[in-house]
C-alpha positions as CSV (number, residue, x, y, z in Angstrom):
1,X,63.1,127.3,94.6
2,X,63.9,130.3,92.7
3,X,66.2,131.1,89.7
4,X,68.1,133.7,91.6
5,X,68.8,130.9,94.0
6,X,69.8,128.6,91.6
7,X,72.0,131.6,90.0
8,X,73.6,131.5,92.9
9,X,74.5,128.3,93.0
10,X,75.4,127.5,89.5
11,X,77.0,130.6,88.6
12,X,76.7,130.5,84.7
13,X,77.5,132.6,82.6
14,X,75.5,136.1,82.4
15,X,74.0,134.8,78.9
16,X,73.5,131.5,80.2
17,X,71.9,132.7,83.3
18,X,68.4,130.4,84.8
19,X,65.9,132.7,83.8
20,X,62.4,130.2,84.2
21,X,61.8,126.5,85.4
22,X,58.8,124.4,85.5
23,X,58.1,122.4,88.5
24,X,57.7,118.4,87.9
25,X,55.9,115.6,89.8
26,X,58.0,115.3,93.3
27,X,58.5,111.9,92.9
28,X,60.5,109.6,90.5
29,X,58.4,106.6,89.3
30,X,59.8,102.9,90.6
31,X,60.7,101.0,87.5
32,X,60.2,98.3,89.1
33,X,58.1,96.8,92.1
34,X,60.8,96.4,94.5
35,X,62.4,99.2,93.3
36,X,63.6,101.8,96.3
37,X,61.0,105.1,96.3
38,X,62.7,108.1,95.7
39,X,61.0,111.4,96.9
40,X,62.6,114.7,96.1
41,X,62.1,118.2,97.7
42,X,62.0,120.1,94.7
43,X,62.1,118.5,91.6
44,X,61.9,120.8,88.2
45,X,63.0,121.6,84.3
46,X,64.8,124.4,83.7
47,X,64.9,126.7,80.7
48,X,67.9,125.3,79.4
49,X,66.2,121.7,79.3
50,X,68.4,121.3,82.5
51,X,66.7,118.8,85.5
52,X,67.2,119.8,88.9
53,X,66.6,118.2,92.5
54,X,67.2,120.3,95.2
55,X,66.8,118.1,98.5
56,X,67.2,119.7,102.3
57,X,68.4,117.2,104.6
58,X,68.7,117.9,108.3
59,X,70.1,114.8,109.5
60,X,73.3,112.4,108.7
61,X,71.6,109.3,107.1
62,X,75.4,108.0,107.2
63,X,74.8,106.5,103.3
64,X,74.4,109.7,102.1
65,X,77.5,109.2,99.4
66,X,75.1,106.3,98.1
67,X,72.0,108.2,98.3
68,X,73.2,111.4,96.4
69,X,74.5,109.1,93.6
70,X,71.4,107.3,93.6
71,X,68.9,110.3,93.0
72,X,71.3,111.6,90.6
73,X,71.3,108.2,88.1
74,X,67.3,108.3,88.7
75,X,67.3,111.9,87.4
76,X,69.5,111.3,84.2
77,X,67.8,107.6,83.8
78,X,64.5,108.3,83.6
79,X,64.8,111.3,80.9
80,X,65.7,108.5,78.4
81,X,62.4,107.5,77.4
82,X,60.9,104.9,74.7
83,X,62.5,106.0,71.4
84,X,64.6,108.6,72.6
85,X,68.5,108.6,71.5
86,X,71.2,109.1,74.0
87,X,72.1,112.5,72.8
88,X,68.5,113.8,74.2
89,X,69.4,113.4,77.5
90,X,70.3,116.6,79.2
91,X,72.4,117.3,82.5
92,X,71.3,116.2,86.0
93,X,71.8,118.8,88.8
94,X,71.4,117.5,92.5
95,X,71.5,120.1,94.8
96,X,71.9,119.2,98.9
97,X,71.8,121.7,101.1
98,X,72.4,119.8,104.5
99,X,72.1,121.0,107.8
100,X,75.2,119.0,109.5
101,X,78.9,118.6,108.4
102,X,79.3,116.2,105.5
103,X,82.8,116.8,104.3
104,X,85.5,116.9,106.8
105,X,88.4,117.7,105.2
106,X,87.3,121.0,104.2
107,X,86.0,124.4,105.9
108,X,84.2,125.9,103.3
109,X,80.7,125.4,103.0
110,X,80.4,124.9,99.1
111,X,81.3,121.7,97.1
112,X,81.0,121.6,93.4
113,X,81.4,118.0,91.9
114,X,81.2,117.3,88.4
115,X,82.9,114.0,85.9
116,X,86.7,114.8,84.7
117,X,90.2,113.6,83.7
118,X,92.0,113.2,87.0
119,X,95.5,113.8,84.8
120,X,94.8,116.9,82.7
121,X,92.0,118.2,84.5
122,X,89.6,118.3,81.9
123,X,85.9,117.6,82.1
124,X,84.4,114.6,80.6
125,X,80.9,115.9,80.9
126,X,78.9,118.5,82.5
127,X,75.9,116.4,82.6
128,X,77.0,115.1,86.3
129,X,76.9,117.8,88.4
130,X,76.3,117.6,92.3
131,X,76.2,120.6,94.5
132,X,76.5,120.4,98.4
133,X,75.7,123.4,100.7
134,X,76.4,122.8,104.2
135,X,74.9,125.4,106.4
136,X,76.4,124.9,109.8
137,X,79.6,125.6,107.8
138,X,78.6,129.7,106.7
139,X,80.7,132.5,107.8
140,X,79.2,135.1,110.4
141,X,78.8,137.4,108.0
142,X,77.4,137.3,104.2
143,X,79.4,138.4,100.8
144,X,77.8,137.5,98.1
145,X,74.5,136.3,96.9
146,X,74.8,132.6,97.9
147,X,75.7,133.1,101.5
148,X,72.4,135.3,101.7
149,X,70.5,132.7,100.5
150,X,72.2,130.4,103.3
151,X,71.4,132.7,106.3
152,X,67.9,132.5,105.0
153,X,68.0,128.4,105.3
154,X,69.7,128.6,108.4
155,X,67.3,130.3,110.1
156,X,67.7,134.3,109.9
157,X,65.0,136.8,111.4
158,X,63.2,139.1,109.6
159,X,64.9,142.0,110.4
160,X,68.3,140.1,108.7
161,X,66.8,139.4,106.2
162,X,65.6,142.7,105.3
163,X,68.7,144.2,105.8
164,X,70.5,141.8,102.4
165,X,67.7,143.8,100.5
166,X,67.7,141.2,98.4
167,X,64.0,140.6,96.9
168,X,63.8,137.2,96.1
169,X,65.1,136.3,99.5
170,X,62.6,138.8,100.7
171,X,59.7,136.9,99.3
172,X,60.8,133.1,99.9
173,X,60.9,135.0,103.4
174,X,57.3,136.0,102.9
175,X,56.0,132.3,102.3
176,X,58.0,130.7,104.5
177,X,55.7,132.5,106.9
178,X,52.7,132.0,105.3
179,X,53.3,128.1,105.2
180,X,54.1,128.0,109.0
181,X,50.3,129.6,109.3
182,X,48.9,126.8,107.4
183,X,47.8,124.1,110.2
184,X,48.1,121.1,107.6
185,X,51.8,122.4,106.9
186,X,52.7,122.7,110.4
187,X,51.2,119.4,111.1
188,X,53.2,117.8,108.8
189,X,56.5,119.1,109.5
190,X,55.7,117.9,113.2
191,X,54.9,114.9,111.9
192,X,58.1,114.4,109.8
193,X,60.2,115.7,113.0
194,X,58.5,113.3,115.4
195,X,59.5,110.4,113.0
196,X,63.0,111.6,112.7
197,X,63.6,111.9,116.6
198,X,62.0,108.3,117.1
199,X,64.2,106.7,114.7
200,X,67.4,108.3,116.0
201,X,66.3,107.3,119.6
202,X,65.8,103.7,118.7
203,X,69.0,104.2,116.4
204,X,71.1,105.0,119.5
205,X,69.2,102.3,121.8
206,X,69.8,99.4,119.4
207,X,73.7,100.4,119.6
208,X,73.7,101.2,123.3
209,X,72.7,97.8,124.1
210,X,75.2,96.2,121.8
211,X,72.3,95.1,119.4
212,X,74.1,96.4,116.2
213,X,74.8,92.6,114.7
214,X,71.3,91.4,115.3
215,X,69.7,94.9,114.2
216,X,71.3,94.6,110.8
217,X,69.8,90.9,110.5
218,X,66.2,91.9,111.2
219,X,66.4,95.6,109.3
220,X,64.1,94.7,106.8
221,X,61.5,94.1,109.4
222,X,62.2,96.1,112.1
223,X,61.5,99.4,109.9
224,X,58.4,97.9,108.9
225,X,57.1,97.4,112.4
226,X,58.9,101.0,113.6
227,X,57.5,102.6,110.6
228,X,53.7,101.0,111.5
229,X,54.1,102.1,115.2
230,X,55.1,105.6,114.1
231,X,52.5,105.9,111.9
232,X,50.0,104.6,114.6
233,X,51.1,107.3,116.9
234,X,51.1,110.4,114.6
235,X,47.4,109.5,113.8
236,X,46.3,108.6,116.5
237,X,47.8,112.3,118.4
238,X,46.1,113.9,115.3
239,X,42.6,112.1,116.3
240,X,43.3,113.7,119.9
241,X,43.7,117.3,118.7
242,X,40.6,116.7,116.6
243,X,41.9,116.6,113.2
244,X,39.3,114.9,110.3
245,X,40.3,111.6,109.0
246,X,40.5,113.4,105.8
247,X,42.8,116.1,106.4
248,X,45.0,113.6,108.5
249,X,45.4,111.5,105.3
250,X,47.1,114.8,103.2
251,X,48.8,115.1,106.1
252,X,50.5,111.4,106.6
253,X,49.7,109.9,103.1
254,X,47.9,107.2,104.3
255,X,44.8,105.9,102.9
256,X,41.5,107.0,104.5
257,X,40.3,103.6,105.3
258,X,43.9,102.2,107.3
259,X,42.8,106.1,109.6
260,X,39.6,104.8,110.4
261,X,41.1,100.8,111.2
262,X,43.6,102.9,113.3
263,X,40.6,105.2,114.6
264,X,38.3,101.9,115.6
265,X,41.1,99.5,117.3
């Protein structure tokens, strides 16, 4: 994430313009045990005190209204530490860029949505602030600086890239290809994929077979055992292409000793 990015998106003021952020943890703390873990793409401060998420979703979750609101009350929540007044709390921006079509009753691939007073119009506070980017929406061709930056997430080549002459764009370019030359990156976006095309297989089985009713009464535990079996099988194709127990743990999260009961059954 860049500021010209964000620029792009927020489109202050030239005095108010994003000019620095600092990146934070990636991942809200649970406030409670059974509280739902919430991890974040991007997650950072901005020079203006501002917090920012910026999550890239490629598939229709179809709770996605819930989820966005969800991140967003974390965000703002969890400024508000011990001691602190409600007047230190400072705006939450979410912003989704989504690779499918989320709003259907409009063509255009930006949605602002902020808090205001459905009579006069006016805005109760610009500390709610949600941005949606959908990027199978973007016109053929790019005219300003924002539908650069989504060619670049949908995928453009090099040479289309060079040709915005846009430097910022130029150099998220640059690591994007680095990081697809980093094995433990790679391996994890397979990863990540692999678990995404599973659960949308099983997804359309379960509905196929007319399971829906009795898949919504054992949810709880069928994720658990999908999510074990998933796990099992990324590790255990990571064994097979001769990957170290450590590096497979960065790579999945899990714990070394659960690779090596996987590694030994």
């Amino acid at each position: 994430m860049r500021p010209h990015f964000l620029n792009s998106v927020l489109n202050y003021p030239e005095n108010e313009k994003i000019i620095s952020l600092t990146y934070l943890n990636t991942e809200i703390n649970k406030d409670q045990e059974d509280d739902k873990e919430t991890r974040l793409d991007v997650l950072a401060k901005l020079n203006n005190q501002s917090f920012v998420n910026i999550e890239i979703q490629v598939q229709n979750t179809y709770e996605y209204e819930k989820r966005c609101l969800y991140y967003w009350a974390k965000l703002y929540e969890q400024q508000l530490t011990i001691g602190k007044k409600y007047k230190t709390l400072k705006p939450a921006i979410c912003i989704h860029i989504l690779n499918f079509n989320f709003f259907k009753h409009k063509e255009h691939f930006f949605t602002k949505i902020k808090t205001l007073d459905i009579d006069t119009k006016y805005v109760f506070s610009t500390d709610f602030q949600l941005y949606f980017l959908e990027v199978p929406k973007i016109p053929d061709k790019y005219y300003n600086e924002l539908d650069k930056w989504m060619h670049f997430f949908k995928g453009a080549s090099k040479e289309t890239v060079m040709a915005m002459q846009t430097p910022e764009i130029e150099k998220a370019f640059s690591t994007l290809e680095y990081i697809s030359q980093d094995p433990i990156a790679r391996a994890k976006y397979e990863a990540r994929r692999k678990y995404e095309l599973d659960y949308n297989t099983d997804m359309d089985g379960a509905r196929e077979e007319g399971f829906s009713k009795g898949f919504q009464n054992g949810k709880n535990e069928g994720v658990q055992i999908g999510e074990y079996k998933r796990n099992k099988e990324i590790v255990l194709n990571l064994l097979a292409n001769h990957f170290s127990i450590e590096i497979i743990s960065k790579i999945t999260d899990l714990p070394i000793s659960e690779i090596e009961k996987l590694k030994n059954s």
